[in-house]
C-alpha positions in Angstrom: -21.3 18.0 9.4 -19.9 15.6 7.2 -17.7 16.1 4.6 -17.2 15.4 1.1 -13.6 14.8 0.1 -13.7 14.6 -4.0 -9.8 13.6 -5.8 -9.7 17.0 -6.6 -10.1 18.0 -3.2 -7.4 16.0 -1.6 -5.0 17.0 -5.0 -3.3 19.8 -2.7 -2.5 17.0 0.1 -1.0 14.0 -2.9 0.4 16.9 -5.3 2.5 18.2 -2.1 6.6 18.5 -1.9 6.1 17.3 1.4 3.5 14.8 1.1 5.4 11.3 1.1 7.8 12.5 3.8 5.0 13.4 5.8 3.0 10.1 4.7 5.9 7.9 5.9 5.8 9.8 9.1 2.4 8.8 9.9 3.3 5.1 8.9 6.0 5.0 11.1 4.4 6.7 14.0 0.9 3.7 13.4 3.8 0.6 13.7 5.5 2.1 16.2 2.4 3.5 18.5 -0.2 1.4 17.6 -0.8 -2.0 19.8 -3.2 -5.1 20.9 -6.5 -3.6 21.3 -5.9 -0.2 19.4 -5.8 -2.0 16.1 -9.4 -3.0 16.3 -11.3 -5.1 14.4 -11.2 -6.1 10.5 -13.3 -7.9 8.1 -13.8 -8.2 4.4 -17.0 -8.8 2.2 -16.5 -9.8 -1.4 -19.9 -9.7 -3.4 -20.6 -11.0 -6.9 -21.5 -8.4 -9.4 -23.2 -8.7 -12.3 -20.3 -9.8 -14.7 -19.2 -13.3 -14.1 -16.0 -13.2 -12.2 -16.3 -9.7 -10.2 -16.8 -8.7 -7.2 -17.4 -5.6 -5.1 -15.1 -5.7 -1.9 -15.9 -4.1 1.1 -13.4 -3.8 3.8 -14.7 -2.7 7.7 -12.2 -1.7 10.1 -13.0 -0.4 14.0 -10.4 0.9 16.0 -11.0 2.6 19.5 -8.3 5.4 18.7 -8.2 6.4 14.9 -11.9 5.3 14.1 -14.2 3.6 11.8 -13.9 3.1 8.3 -15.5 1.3 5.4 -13.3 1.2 2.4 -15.5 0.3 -0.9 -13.4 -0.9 -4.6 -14.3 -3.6 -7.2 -11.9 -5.7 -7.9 -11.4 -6.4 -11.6 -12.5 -9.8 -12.9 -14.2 -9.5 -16.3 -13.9 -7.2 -19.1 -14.3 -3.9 -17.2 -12.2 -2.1 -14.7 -13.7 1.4 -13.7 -12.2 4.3 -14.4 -14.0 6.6 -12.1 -16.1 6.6 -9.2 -16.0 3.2 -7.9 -12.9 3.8 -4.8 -14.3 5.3 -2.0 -14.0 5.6 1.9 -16.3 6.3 4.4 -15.5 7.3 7.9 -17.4 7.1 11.0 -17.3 8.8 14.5 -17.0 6.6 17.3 -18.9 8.4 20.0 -22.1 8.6 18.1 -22.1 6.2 14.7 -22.6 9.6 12.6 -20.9 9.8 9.4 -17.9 12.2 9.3 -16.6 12.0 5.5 -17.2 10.6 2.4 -13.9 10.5 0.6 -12.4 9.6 -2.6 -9.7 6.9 -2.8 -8.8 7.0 -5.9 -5.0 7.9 -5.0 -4.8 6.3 -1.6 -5.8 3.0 -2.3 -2.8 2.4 -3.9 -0.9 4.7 -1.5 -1.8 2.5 1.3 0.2 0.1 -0.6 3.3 1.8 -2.1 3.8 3.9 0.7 5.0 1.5 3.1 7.3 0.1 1.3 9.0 3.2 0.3 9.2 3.7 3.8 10.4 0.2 4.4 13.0 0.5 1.5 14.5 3.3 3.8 15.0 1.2 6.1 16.1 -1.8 4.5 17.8 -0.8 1.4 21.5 -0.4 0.8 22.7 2.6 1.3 24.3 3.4 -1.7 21.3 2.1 -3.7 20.8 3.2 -7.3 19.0 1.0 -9.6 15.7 -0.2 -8.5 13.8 -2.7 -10.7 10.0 -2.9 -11.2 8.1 -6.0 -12.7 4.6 -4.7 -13.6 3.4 -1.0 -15.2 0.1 -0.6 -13.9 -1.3 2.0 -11.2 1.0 -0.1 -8.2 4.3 0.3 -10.0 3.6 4.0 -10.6 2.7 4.5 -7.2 5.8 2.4 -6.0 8.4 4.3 -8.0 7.2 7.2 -6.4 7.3 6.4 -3.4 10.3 5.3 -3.8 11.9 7.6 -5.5 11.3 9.5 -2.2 12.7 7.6 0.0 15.6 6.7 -1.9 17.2 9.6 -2.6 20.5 7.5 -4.2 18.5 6.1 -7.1 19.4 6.8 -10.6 18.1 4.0 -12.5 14.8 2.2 -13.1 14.7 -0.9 -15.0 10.9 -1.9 -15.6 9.7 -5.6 -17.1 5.9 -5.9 -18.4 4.8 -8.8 -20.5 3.0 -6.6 -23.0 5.8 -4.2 -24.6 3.7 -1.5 -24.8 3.0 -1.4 -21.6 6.8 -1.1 -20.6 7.1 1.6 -23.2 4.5 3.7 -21.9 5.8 3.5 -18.6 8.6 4.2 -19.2 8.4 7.5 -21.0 6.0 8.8 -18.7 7.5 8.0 -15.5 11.1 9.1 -17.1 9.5 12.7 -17.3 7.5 12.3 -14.1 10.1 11.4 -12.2 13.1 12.8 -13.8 14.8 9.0 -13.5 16.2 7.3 -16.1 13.8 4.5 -17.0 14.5 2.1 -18.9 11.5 -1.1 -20.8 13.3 -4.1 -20.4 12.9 -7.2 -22.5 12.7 -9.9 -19.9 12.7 -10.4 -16.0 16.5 -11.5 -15.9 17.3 -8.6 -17.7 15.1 -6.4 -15.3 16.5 -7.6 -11.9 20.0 -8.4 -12.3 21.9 -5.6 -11.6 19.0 -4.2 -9.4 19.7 -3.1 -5.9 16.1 -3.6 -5.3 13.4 -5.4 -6.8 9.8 -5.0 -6.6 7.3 -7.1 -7.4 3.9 -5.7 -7.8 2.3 -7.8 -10.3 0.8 -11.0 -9.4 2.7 -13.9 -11.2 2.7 -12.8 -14.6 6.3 -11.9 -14.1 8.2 -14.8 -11.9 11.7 -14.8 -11.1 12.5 -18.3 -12.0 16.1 -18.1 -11.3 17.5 -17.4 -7.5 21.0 -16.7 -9.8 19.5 -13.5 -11.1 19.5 -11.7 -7.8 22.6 -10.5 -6.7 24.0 -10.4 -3.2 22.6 -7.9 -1.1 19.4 -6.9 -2.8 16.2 -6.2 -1.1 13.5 -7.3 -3.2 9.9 -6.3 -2.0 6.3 -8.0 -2.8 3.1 -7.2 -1.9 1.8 -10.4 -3.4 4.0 -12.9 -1.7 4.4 -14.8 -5.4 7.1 -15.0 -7.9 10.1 -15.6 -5.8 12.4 -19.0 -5.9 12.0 -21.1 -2.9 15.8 -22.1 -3.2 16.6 -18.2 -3.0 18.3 -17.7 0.7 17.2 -14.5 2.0 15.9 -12.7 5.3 12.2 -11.9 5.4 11.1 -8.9 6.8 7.7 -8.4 7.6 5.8 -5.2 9.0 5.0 -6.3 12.2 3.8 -9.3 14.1 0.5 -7.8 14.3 -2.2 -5.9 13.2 -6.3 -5.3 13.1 -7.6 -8.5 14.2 -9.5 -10.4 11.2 -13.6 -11.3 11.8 -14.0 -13.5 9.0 -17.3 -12.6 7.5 -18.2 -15.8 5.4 -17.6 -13.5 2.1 -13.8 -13.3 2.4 -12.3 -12.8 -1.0 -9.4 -15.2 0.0 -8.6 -17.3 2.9 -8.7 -15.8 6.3 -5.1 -14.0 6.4 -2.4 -13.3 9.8 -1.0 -10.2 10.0 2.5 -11.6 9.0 1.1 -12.5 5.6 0.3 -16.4 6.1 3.8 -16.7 7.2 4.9 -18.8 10.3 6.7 -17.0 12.5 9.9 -19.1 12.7 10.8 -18.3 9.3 10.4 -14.2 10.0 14.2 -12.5 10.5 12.9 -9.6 11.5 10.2 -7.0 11.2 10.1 -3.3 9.8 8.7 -2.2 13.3 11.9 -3.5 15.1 13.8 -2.4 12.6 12.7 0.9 13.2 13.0 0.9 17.0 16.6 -0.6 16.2 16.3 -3.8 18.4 16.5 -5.6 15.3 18.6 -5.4 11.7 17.8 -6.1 8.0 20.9 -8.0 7.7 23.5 -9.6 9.7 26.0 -9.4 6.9 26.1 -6.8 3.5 25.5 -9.6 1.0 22.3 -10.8 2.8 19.4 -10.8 0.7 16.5 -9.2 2.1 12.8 -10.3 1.2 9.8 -7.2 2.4 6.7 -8.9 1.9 3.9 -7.1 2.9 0.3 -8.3 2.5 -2.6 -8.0 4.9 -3.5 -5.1 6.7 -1.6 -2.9 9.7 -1.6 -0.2 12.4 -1.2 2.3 9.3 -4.8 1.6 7.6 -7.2 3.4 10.1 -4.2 6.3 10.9 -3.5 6.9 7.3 -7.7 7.9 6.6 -8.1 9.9 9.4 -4.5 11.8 8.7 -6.5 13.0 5.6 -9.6 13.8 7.1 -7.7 16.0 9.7 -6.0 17.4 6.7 -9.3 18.1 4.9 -11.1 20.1 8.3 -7.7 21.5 9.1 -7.6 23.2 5.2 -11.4 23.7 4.4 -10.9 21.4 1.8 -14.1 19.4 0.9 -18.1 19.9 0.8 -19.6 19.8 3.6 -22.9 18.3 3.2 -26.2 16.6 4.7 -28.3 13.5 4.2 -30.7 13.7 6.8 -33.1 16.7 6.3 -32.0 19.9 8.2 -35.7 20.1 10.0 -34.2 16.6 11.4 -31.5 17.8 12.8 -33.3 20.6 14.8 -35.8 18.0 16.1 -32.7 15.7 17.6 -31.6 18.4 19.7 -35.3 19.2 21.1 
């Protein structure tokens, strides 16, 4: 019977003490056992909506190992974003098409993001990191410092740069007490990043770093847009790994047709996470290398990652379970 899996319902799993160390687990484990065929399939659908300048994105992934899913968000183009009921997955057995959960993604859209790269800052971090720097406040830089927070256990200090003061502010006196950090608005980008150990990006080019002088030797700095960083800045790019769910474009792709490495060529690729990982490759060859984590596209982790919580939901009763086809229906299938 299929379930559904409200924000409230999955609250025990994304409130837990344990839940980003057992999140980057499950990360890990999808890069490192997750290959070729097993990734499956991918496409994207961007409709119009009503509004000018909106669109409702639908994003189809089939794998032969950790399922079907349809992941459903609008994407913010006009003058409303919504608040409430508008992220949502839907999973799907393999072995007969019926429909296993209808789940709320209000927290793990963005987790799907920010959880990665905590675990990737793990990795590719310093070791005696301590000030991280974060350029943006919206819902991705509170779900990166979180993240992060967890993964880096060194940090102390978190410099944060948004355009709009009051954004900064807020964010900063809310994640201070969330996080027990000491978070600190900063009045520009320079001022954000320079004595940062790492730097994430997770605003799309509102906030550029227009000066390869402001980094300092051996920072990792981390995008998920692939924008705002100098060309002239030398660095070693990390990517997840060299592949992923293979991309069907649909004719409705809300941007160019995208490689599992980001759009990047290959050649200019140091190394990846998943290597990284296995420890047949390193984030640096020397301790002032700067290190660049750019991850956009999709990997191994998308498909693993839903049904981690869907398998969390049966194994903890959590959820509704519910019906759409009338129960008489059922009885007649089986006849």
């Amino acid at each position: 019977m299929p379930l559904l899996l409200t924000q409230d319902d999955l609250r025990p799993l994304v409130e837990g003490s344990q839940f980003f160390d057992d999140l980057f687990h499950v990360i890990r484990d999808a890069l490192l056992q997750r290959h070729g065929s097993e990734l499956g399939h991918l496409s994207w659908l961007a409709f119009p909506l009503g509004q000018e300048g909106r669109r409702f994105n639908i994003n189809a992934l089939a794998t032969p190992t950790d399922g079907t899913s349809i992941r459903v968000f609008p994407v913010s183009g006009g003058d409303i974003h919504p608040a409430s009921d508008g992220y949502f997955a839907i999973l799907i057995d393999n072995k007969d098409g019926r429909l296993q959960a209808l789940m709320s993604t209000d927290d793990l859209s963005p987790l799907r993001t920010s959880a990665p790269v905590g675990l990737a800052c793990a990795y590719l971090a310093r070791p005696d990191a301590t000030t991280l720097a974060l350029l943006g406040s919206g819902v991705q830089a509170r779900y990166h410092l979180r993240a992060i927070a967890r993964a880096i256990p060194t940090l102390e200090v978190v410099h944060v740069f948004s355009p709009t003061v009051e954004h900064r502010q807020q964010y900063a006196s809310e994640m201070s007490k969330e996080t027990g950090l000491r978070v600190v608005p900063m009045a520009s980008v320079q001022d954000a990043i320079e004595n940062a150990d790492i730097v994430s990006i997770t605003t799309t080019g509102r906030a550029p770093i227009k000066d390869a002088a402001w980094i300092r030797s051996g920072t990792l700095i981390v995008s998920i847009t692939g924008q705002g960083i100098p060309n002239d800045l030398p660095t070693r790019l990390v990517v997840p790994a060299l592949e992923g769910p293979a991309v069907r474009a649909s004719g409705w792709d809300p941007r160019p047709v995208m490689a599992t490495t980001g759009g990047r060529d290959r050649s200019t690729i140091a190394a990846t996470l998943q290597d990284i990982i296995l420890g047949t490759a390193q984030a640096r060859l020397h301790s002032d290398d700067i290190v660049v984590y750019e991850q956009r596209g999709s990997y191994a982790w998308d498909a693993l990652l839903l049904r981690w919580v869907y398998d969390w939901a049966c194994e903890h009763g959590a959820g509704t379970p519910f019906h759409l086809t009338a129960n008489d229906a059922y009885g007649k299938e089986s006849q």
